[in-house]
C-alpha positions in Angstrom: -82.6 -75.7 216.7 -84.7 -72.7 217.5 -85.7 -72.5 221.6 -88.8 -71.6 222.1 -89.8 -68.5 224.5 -90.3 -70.1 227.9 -93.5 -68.8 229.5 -92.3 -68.9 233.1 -90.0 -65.6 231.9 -91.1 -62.4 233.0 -91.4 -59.7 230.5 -89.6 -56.8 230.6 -91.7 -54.5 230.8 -93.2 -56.8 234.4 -89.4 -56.8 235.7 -89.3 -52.8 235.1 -93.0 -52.2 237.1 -91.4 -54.7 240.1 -88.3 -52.9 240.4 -90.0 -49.6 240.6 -92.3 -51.0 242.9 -89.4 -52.3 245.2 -87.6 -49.0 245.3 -91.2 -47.0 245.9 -91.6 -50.0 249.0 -87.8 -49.2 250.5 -88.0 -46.0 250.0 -90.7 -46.1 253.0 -88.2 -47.2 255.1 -85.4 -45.3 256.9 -81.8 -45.9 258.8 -82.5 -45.0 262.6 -79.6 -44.4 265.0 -80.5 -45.4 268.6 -78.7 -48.1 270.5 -78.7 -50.9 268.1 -76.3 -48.7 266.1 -74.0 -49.0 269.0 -73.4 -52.5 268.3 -73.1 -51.5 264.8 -76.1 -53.0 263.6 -78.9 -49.6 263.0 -82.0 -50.4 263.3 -84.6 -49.9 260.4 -88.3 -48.8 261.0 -91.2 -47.8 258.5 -91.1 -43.8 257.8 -94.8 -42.9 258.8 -96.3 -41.0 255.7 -99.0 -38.2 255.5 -102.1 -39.6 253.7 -101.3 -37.0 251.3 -98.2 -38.4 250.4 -99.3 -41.7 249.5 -101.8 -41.1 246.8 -101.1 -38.7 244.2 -104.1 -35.8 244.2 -106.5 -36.7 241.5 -105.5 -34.6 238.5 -108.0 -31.1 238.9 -107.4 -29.9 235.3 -107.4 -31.5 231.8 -105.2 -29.9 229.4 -106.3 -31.0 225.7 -102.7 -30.0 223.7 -103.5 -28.9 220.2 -100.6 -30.7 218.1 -100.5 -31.9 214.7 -100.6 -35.6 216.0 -103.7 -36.7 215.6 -106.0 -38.0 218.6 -103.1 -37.1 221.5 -104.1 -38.0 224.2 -104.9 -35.1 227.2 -102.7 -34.1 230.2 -103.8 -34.5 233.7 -100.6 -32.0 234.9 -98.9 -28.1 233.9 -95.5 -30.6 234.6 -96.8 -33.4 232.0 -97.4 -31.0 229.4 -93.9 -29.4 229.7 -92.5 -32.5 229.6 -94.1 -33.9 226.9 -92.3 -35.3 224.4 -94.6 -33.4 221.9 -94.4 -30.2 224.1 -92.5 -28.4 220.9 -95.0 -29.4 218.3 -98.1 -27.6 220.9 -99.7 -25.0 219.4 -101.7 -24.4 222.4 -103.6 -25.8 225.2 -107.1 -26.0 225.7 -107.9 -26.5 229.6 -111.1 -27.9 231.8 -111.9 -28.6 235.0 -112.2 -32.4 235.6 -111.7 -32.5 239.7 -114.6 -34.0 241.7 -117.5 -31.2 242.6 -118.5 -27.8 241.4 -115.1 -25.9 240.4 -113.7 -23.2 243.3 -110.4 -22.0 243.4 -108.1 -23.1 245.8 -106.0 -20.5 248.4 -103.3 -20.9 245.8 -104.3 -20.2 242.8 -106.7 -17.7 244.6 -102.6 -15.7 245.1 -102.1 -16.6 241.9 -105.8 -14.4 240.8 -104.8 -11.7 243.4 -101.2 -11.1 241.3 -103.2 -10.6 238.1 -105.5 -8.0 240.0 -102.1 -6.1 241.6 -101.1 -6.1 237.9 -104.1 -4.2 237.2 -106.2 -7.2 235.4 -109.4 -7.7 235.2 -110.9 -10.5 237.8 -114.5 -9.5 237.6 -114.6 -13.8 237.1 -111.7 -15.0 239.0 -111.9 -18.7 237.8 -112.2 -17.7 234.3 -109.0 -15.6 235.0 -107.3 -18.7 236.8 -107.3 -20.6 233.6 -106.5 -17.8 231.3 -103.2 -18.2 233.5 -103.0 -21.8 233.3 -103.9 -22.2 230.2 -101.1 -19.1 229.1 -98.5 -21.3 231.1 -98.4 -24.4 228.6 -96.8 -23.2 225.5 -97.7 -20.6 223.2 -96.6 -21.1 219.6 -93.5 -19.2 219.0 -94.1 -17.7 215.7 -97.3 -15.8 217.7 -95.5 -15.4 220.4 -95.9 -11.1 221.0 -99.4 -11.7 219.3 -100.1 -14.6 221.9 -99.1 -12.5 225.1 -100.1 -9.3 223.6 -103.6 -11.4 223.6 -103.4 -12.6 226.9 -102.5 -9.0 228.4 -99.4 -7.8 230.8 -101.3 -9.0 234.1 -102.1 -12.7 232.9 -98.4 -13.0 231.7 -97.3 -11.6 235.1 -99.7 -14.5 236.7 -98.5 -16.8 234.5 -94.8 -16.6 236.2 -95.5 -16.4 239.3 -98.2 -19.7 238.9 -95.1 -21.4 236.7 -91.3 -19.4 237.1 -89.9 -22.7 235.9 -92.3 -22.9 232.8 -90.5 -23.4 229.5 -91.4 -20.4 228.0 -90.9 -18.1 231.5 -87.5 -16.5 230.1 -89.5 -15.0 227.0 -92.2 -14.3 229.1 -90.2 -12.0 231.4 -88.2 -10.8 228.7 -91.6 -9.7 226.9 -92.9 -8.1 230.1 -89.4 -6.0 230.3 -89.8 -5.0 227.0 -93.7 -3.8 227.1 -93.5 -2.1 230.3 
């Protein structure tokens, strides 16, 4: 006799989002020694949290990966594209501005502008420049690789690294700076 499935069950996937849940929840909470530790017993409080920490930041840039799979869907995040499962079949990245307002650099990637210009690049348009870096820090297709960063020019590669040291590709950037200088 075959059982059917009960529908009181909960899925998997339901019993994988409450367990992440449940450790995001108790990870809000932390051990704190004062007297009731004296008894043996510590006593647990809620960890206050910045605003900023609860919310992720809405995603500022949209990076649209060129790949042979059809209709893939965009990145919000320079970390979600390097560590997308796809990331080896990019053959670039195509980035815009999606954050709420008129674009404007932030102090950070306003260092990230000033590098390029110490490098002796051209930031005549300083946001174009900022995503000239960006989008340089993705992936660029191996077999263009010199013709790629060649492209791009010594000071966007040099922003590139310092926006992204742990980028993929940062080893054969450096290398390719070493070897052009």
């Amino acid at each position: 006799m075959i059982n059917p499935p009960l529908p009181h069950l909960v899925t998997r996937r339901t019993l994988l989002k409450l367990a992440i849940a449940g450790g995001a929840s108790l990870s809000a909470l932390v051990l704190v020694p004062d007297r009731a530790s004296a008894v043996g017993m510590p006593e647990v409080r809620a960890a206050t949290r910045s605003a900023s920490s609860e919310a992720p930041l809405a995603p500022r840039y949209r990076f649209n990966c060129i790949t042979p799979v059809p209709a893939f869907a965009p990145l919000g995040r320079l970390e979600e594209v390097w560590a997308s499962p796809r990331y080896m079949t990019f053959t670039g990245c195509v980035v815009s501005y999606v954050g709420v307002g008129q674009f404007a650099l932030t102090a950070e990637e306003s260092a990230i502008v000033d590098i390029v210009a110490e490098a002796g690049g051209d930031v005549s348009d300083r946001e174009r420049t900022f995503f000239l870096v960006l989008t340089a820090s993705t992936r660029v297709e191996q077999s263009r690789l010199d013709e790629k960063l060649a492209e791009f020019g010594r000071p966007v590669i040099a922003g590139s690294l310092a926006l992204a040291p742990d980028a993929p590709q940062a080893g054969l950037f450096a290398d390719w700076l070493a070897e052009t200088a």
